[in-house]
N, C-alpha and C positions, 0 to 999 in steps of 0.2 A: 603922348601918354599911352600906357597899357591899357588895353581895354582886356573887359571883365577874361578868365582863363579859358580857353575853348574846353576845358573839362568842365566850366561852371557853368556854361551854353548848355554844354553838353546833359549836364546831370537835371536841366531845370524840363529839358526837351521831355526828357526820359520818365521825371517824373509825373508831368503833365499828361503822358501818355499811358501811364500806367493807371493814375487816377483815372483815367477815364475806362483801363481796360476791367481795371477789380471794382469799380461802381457796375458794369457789365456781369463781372465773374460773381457776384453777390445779389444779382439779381434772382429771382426766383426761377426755377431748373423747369424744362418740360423734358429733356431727353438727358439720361446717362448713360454711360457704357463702362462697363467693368473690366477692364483690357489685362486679363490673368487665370488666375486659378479659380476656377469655377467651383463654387460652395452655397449648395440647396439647403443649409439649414437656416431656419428660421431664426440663427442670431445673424448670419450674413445678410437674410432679407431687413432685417431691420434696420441693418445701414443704410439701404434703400428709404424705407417708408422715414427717414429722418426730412425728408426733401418734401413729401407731402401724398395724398393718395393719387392723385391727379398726375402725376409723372412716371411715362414714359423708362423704362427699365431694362436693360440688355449687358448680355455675357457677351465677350470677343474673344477665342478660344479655339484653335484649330478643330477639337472635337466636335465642334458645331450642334446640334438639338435643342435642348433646354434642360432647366434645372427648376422643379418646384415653383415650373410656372412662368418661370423669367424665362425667353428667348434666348439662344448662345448662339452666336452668329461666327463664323471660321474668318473673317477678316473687318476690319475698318469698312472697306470698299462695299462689303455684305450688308451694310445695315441699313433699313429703307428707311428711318425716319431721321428727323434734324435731329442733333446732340448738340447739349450747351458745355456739356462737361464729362471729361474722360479717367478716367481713376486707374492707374495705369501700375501693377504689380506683376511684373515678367524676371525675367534674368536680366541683369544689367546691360550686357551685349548687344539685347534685343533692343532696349528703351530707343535707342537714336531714329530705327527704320519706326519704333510705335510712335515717337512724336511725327515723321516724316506722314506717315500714314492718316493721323489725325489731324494735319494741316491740310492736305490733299484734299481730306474727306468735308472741310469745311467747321471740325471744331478747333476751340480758340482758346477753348482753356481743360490744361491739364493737371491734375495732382501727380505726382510720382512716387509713388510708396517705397518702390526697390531701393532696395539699399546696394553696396560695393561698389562705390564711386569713390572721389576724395579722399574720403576716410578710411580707405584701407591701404593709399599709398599712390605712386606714381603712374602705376597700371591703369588704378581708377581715374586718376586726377585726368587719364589721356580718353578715357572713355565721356567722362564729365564734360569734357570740351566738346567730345561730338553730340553731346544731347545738348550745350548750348548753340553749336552750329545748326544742327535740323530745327531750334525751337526759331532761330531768328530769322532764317531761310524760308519757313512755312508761315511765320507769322502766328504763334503757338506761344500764351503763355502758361508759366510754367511755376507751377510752386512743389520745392522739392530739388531733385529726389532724397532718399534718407530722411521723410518727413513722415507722419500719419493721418489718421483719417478725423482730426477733429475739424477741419477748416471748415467744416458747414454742419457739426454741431450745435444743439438746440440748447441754450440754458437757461432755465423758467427762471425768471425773475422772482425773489421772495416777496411771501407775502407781505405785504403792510412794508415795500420799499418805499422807502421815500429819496430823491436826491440821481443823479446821473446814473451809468452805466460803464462800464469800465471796456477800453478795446486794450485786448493784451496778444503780444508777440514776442515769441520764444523761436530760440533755438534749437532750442531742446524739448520735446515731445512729453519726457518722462518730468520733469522739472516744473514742465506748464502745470501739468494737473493738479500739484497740491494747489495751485492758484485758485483755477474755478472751482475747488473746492470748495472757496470760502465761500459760493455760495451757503453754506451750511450756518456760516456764522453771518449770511444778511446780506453781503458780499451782492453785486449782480453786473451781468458782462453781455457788451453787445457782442461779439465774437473772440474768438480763438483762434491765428494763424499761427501754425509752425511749418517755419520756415523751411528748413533741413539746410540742405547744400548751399541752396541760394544761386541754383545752374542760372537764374533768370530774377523772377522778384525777389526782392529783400527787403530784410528791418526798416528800411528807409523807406519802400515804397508804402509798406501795409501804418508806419507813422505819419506818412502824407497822408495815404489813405484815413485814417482816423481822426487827423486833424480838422479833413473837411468833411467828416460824417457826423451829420445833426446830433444823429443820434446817439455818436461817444461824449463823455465829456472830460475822461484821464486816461493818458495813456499809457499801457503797461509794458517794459518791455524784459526778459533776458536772453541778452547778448554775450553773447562770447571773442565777437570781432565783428570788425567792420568792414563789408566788402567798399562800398565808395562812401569815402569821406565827406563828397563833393554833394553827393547826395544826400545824405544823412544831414549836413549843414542847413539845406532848403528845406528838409522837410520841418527837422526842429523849429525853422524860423515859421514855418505853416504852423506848425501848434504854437509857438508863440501869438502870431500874430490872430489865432482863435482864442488865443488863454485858455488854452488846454493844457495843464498840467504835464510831465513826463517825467515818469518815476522808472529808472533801470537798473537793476540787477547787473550790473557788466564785470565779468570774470577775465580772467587772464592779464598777462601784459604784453606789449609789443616786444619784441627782440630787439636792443640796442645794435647798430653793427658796430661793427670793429673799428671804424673811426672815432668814434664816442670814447678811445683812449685817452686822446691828447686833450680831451677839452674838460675844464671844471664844469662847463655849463652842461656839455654831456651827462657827466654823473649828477648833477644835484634835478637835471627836468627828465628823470624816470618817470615811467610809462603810464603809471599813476599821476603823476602831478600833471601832465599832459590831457589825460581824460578828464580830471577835475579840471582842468582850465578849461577844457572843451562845454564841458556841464556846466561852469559859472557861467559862461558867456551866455547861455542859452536856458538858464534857469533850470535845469534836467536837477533831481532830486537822485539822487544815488543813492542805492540802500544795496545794505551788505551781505542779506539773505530772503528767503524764499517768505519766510512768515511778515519777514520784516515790509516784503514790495506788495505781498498782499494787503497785510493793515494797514499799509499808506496810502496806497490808493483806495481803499474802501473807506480812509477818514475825508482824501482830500473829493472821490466822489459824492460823499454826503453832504460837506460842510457847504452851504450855499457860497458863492464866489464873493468876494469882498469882506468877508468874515473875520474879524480883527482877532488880534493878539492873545487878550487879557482874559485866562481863563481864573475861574474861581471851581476850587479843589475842595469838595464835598465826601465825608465817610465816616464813617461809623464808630471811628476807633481811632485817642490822637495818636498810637501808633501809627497806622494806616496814613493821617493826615500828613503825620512827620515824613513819609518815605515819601509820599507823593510831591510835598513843597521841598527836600533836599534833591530829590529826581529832576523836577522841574528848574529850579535854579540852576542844577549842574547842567542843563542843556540849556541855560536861558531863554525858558518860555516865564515870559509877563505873568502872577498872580497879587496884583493889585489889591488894597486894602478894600475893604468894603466899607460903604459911607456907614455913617454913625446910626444915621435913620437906618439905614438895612439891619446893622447889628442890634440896633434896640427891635425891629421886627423879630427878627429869628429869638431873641433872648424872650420874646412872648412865650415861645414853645420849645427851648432847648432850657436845658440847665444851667445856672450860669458859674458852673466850673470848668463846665468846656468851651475849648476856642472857637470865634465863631468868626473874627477878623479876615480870615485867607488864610491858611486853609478855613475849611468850617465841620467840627466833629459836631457830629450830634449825638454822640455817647453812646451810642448802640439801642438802649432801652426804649430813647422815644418811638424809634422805629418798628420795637414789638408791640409797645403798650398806646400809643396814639392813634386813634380812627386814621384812616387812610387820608382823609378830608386835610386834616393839620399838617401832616408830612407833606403833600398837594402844597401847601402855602407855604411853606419853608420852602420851597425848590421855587415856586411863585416869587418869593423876596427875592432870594439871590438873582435869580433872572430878570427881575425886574431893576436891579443896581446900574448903574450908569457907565460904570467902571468894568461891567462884566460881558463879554462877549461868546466865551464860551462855559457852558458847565461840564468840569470833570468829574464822572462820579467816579472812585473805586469800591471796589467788593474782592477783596483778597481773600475770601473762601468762601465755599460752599458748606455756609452755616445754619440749614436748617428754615427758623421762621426768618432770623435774623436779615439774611442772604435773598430770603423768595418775597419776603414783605417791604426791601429796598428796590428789588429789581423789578416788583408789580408796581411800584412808584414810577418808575424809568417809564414802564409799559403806558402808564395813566398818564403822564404829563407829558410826553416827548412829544407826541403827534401834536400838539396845539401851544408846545411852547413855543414863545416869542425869540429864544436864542436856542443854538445849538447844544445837544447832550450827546457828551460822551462817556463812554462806560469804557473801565476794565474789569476786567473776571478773571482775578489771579489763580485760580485753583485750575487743578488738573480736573477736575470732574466736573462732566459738563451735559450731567443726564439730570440737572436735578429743574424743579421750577422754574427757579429764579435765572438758570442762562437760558434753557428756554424762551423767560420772559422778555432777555435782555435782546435776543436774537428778532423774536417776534414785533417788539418794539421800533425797529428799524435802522437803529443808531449804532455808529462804529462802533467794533468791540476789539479791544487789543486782550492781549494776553499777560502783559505787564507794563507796569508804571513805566519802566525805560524804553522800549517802542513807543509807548503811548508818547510820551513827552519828545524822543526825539523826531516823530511825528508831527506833533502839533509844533516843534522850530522847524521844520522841511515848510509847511505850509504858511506860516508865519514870513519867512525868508521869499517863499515863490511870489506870494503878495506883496511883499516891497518891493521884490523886485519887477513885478511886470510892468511896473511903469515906465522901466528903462529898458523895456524889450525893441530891439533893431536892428538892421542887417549892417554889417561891414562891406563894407568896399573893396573890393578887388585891384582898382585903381590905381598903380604906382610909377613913377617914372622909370621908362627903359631904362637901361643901364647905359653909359656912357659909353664909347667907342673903348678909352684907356679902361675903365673897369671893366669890360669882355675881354680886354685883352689880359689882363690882371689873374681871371679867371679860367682861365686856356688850358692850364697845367692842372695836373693832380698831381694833391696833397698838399704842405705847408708851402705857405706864400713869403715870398721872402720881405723884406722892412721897403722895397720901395712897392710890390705890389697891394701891399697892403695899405701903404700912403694913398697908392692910388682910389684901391676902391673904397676908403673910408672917407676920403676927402671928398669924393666924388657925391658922396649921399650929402654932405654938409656936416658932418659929426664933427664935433670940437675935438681935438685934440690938442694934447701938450706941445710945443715945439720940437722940434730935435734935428739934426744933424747927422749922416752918418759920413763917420771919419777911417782913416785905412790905414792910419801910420799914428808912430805918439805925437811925431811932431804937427801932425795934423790936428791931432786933439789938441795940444797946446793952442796951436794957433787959432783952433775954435772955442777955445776958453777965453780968450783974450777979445775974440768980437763979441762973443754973448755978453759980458757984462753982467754976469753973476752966477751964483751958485746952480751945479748941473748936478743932475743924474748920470751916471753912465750904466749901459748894459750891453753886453754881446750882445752882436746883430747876428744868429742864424737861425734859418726857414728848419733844422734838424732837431735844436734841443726845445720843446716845447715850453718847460718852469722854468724859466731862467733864475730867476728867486729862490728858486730852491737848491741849485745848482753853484750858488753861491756868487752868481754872472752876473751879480746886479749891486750896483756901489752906489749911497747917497750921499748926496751933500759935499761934492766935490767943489772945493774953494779956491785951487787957484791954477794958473797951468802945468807946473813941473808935477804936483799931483793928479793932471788928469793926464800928464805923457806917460808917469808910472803905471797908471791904474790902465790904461789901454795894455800896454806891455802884461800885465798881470791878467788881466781880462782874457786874452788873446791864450797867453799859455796855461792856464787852468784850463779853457775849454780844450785847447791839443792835448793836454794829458787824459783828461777825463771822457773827452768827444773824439776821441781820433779819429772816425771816419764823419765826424760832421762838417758842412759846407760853413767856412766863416768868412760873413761880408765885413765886419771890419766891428767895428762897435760903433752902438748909439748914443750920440750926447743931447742929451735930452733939457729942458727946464723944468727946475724945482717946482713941482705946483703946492701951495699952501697947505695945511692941517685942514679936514674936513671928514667926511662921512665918504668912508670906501663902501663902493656896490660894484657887483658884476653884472654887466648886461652881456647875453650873446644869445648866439643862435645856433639850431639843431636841427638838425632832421629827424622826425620819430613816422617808423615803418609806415602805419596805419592813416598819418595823420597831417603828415607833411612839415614844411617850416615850420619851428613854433619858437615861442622867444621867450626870455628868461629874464627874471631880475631877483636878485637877492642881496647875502652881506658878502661883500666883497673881501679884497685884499688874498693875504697867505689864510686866514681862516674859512675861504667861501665854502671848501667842502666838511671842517670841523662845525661851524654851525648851521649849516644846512635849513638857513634864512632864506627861501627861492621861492617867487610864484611863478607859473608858466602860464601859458597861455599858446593856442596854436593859431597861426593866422590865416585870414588878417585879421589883427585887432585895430582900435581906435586909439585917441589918447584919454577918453573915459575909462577903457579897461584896464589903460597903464597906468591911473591914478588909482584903480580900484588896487590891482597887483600889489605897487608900492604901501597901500593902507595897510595890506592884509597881512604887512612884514611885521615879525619882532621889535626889527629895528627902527620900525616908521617914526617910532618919537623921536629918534634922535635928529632926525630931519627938521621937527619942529622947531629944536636949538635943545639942551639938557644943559642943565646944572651952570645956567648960564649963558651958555654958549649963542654965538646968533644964528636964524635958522637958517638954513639950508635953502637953496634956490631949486625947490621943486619941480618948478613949470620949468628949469632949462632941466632938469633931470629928464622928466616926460619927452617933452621934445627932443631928446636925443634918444632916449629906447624908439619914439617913433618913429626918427630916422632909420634909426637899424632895421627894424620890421621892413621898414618900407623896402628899404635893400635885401630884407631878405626874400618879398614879397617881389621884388623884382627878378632875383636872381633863381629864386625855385630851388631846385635841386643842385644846383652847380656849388653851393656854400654847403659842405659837407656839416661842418660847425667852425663858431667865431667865439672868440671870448674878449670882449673889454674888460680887463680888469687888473687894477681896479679901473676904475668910473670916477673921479673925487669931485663929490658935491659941496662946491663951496657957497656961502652966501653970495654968489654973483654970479655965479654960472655951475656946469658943471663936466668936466673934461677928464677925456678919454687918455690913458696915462699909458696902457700896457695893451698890445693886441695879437692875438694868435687865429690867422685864419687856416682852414683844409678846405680847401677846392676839391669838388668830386667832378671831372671832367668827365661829361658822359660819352665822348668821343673816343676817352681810353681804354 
């Protein structure tokens, strides 16, 4: 058996090491040094006293003297006292000899501000490497360079927070800040790392990092790319296995290479569905903008952890009520009727023209003209219903009493309500009492009913699923002597090595034959003993189906001596320079449900495997879940659900259903073999796949070998 990847060894060493190095880099400073441009104003010193009074402070700066009090010392080597932390803003050239210098000298961690690395091109990318050489050489870590100075940034927690702290890591410097902004809206954050480069730690280490810090309890991230996969897998499984939330911002896509031509599985597991298979596996919440990763995670650090479904939809106006219960249903979040007894409470003190079932209007008026006291006991009932787990308020403007005397209600009741209160504040104006109130009050605040609700299914969806949170296994049998050999060559495999290495995993396949003459095909009609498929057999023309190379239902032998003969010279006129093994005589398999199973390579992410609607349609309906591995056969049952076409597996309009568990069992196969083979399976396509009530086999296969040797 394989044992687990020396890259999975590898990345768990790594993290292990870092966790221990940034529990160190985060401990409280006594010595820094400011390794650049020497600046005596009293906004430069403040970056200083952000660390505390009691710390140790020094310029490293060939001029040598002082500035405003701080020491400036002409080298590393110069400085007489211990340094926890070095902040390092030189020319780029220089950084390698300042990391080398600040290993020598006995510090361990550095920031790197300079910028013209990577990001300016191939020059940089050569310079980048030697400031990972000297950090690893000296024993120097390293956050940066092309980073700022927030990593040890102070941010006061609001007043009257109630609920966790948020740890958020970015990529981007400019990007992070509208984040801890939201301090402003209640929002509150145990740190801020930005990344930059990522010459040394990365998104995955400061995610382990937070996973195992008491004191986060969601993790924030945006990414732009992933430096190790391998790493990033383990740490996600640390915040799982904390049930710590991970909400990401992730931009970009992977570059397809140029192999990703010949394969349908290539085009339908883009670089997105690859990330979301990444993210389902591992629960990650994905959100698609900046306001959007901030109110997620300021709903999902509020809401206490185990916080069920079934909110109840509170407002002023049944317009208001109508947008928020059409909102909600369109993202399918749960708003449950309210018992009889709740609704005859509230009809104590609402009007009984408005609705008060789920949603619940309470007409605007009671809100101005009822003591605070009654409004108090209406929010009292609905919390108190059996059915209700969370309360949504909305306040779609900034109206005056109407607006400041709802949202002094949110202020009055939220600290000692028995369930969670959520607020939105649709309006743009956000000077007046009532968002004040709603901010002061402590409770997530979105900016519209559509965040708010596809927020509240993100945390809905994370809580079912953490019960099925777990690692995959690495585990797969080596590949066979004939399936290494099979895989030798780059590019298309020809009809026996593909026998080979498909056989070799155990994958069902149709029968077949391959023949070199007609009268060989005759004569293999005559022992098969029924009706055949035929198709040219070459490793050159990928669709053979499309190509018109593929004849069914071949019934006796003078027509399958013709159709070899017709086979053979369609593809010479049409293929003249492709290689032809002869044609394959295949057996008929039954009417059943066509799927594509295969496998890919995607840049960032490695093997990942596919299943969707098969046959000539796989890339017109574009029916596909991915998944990158290794998965299980839970994930392959989940895949298969998450299809269009899953019903028809159950059996439609009659029909009997489909044999599932041999479908499962054969995408697990292929994983497995992809999971064996790494990178040598360039991409593979089963397809179609025909799931019959009794099994379900492998009909058509196109493999590409990436032979790393070549």
């Amino acid at each position: 058996m394989q044992t687990i990847p020396k890259a999975i060894q590898h990345a768990r060493e790594e993290l292990d090491r870092s966790l221990v190095d940034l529990q160190r880099m985060f401990r409280k400073k006594s010595g820094i040094a400011y390794v650049g441009r020497v600046d005596a104003s009293p906004q430069a010193h403040s970056w200083f006293r952000r660390f505390g009074d009691d710390v140790r402070f020094c310029y490293v700066n060939p001029r040598g003297g002082e500035a405003g009090g701080v020491p400036v010392f002409t080298s590393m080597a110069e400085v007489p006292d211990h340094i926890d932390l070095a902040v390092v803003k030189v020319a780029p050239a220089i950084v390698p000899q300042v990391i080398a210098d600040c290993g020598r000298r006995g510090v361990r961690d550095v920031i790197v501000f300079s910028s013209g690395f990577s990001e300016v091109g191939a020059e940089g990318a050569a310079l980048e490497a030697k400031v990972a050489e000297a950090a690893r050489e000296h024993g120097v870590r390293v956050i940066g360079p092309n980073t700022n100075d927030n990593t040890f940034e102070q941010f006061p927690v609001p007043e009257h927070h109630r609920g966790g702290l948020v740890g958020l890591v970015t990529q981007s410097g400019f990007n992070g800040r509208p984040i801890v902004e939201g301090i402003a809206m209640g929002a509150a954050f145990r740190r801020w790392v930005t990344v930059g480069n990522e010459v040394d730690l990365e998104v995955a280490d400061f995610i382990n990092y937070f996973a195992h810090d008491p004191q986060t309890a969601v993790i924030a991230a945006y990414v732009e790319g992933f430096k190790s996969i391998a790493k990033l897998r383990l740490a996600l499984e640390a915040a799982n296995a904390m049930k710590k939330p991970v909400v990401m911002l992730k931009m970009g896509s992977t570059e397809r290479g140029a192999r990703m031509a010949a394969s349908h599985t290539g085009h339908l597991a883009g670089a997105d569905a690859v990330i979301n298979g990444l993210f389902r596996q591992y629960g990650v919440i994905r959100v698609r903008d900046l306001d959007e990763l901030l109110e997620t995670v300021n709903l999902l650090a509020k809401l206490p952890a185990g916080t069920g479904p079934n909110c109840a939809l509170y407002s002023v106006s049944g317009g208001s009520t109508t947008l928020m219960a059409e909102l909600a249903d369109s993202y399918g979040v749960s708003f449950p009727d309210l018992s009889q007894a709740t609704i005859e409470k509230l009809y104590a003190y609402l009007p009984n023209y408005v609705t008060v079932s789920n949603p619940i209007d309470n007409g605007g008026g009671f809100v101005i003209a009822a003591p605070q006291q009654q409004r108090i006991e209406v929010l009292e009932a609905i919390a108190a219903d059996a059915s209700v787990d969370v309360i949504v308020v909305g306040l779609t403007a900034a109206l005056g009493l109407l607006s400041d005397s709802f949202a002094a209600d949110v202020l009055a009741f939220a600290p000692r309500s028995p369930k969670p209160v959520v607020a939105v504040w649709g309006s743009v104006l956000t000077d007046s009492p009532g968002y004040r109130d709603l901010v002061k009050s402590g409770v997530p605040i979105f900016r519209s009913f559509r965040k708010c609700f596809r927020a509240m299914r993100a945390h809905a969806d994370y809580e079912a699923a953490k019960a099925a949170f777990r690692s995959r296994s690495w585990d797969a049998a080596a590949l066979s002597a004939s399936q290494q050999g099979a895989l030798k060559q780059d590019g298309s495999l020809d009809s026996g090595q593909v026998a080979a290495l498909l056989d070799g995993s155990g994958i069902c396949r149709a029968g077949e034959r391959l023949v070199t003459s007609s009268s060989e095909a005759a004569e293999a009609f005559a022992a098969w003993g029924g009706r055949v498929v035929m198709k040219l057999a070459s490793p050159d023309i990928a669709h053979k189906s499309d190509a018109g190379l593929v004849l069914l239902d071949i019934g006796d032998a003078v027509t399958a001596a013709s159709t070899y003969e017709s086979l053979v010279a369609k593809a010479k006129t049409h293929f003249p320079a492709a290689r032809i093994e002869g044609v394959l005589m295949q057996e008929l398999i039954g009417t059943g449900v066509e799927m594509i199973v295969g496998l890919t390579q995607d840049r960032d992410l490695g093997p990942t495997i596919t299943v969707g609607a098969g046959g000539i349609y796989a890339e017109i309906l574009k029916d596909a879940a991915t998944r990158p591995l290794p998965v299980d056969k839970d994930d392959i049952s989940d895949m298969i659900a998450s299809l269009r076409l899953s019903p028809l597996l159950d059996g439609a309009r009659g029909a009997e259903p489909s044999d599932k568990e041999a479908l499962v069992d054969l995408v697990f196969k292929l994983a497995q073999l992809g999971l064996a083979a790494g990178s040598a399976i360039a991409e593979l396509d089963l397809n179609p796949v025909i799931v019959l009530p009794d099994r379900a086999v492998a009909v058509d296969a196109l493999v590409v070998a990436a032979n790393s040797s070549t």
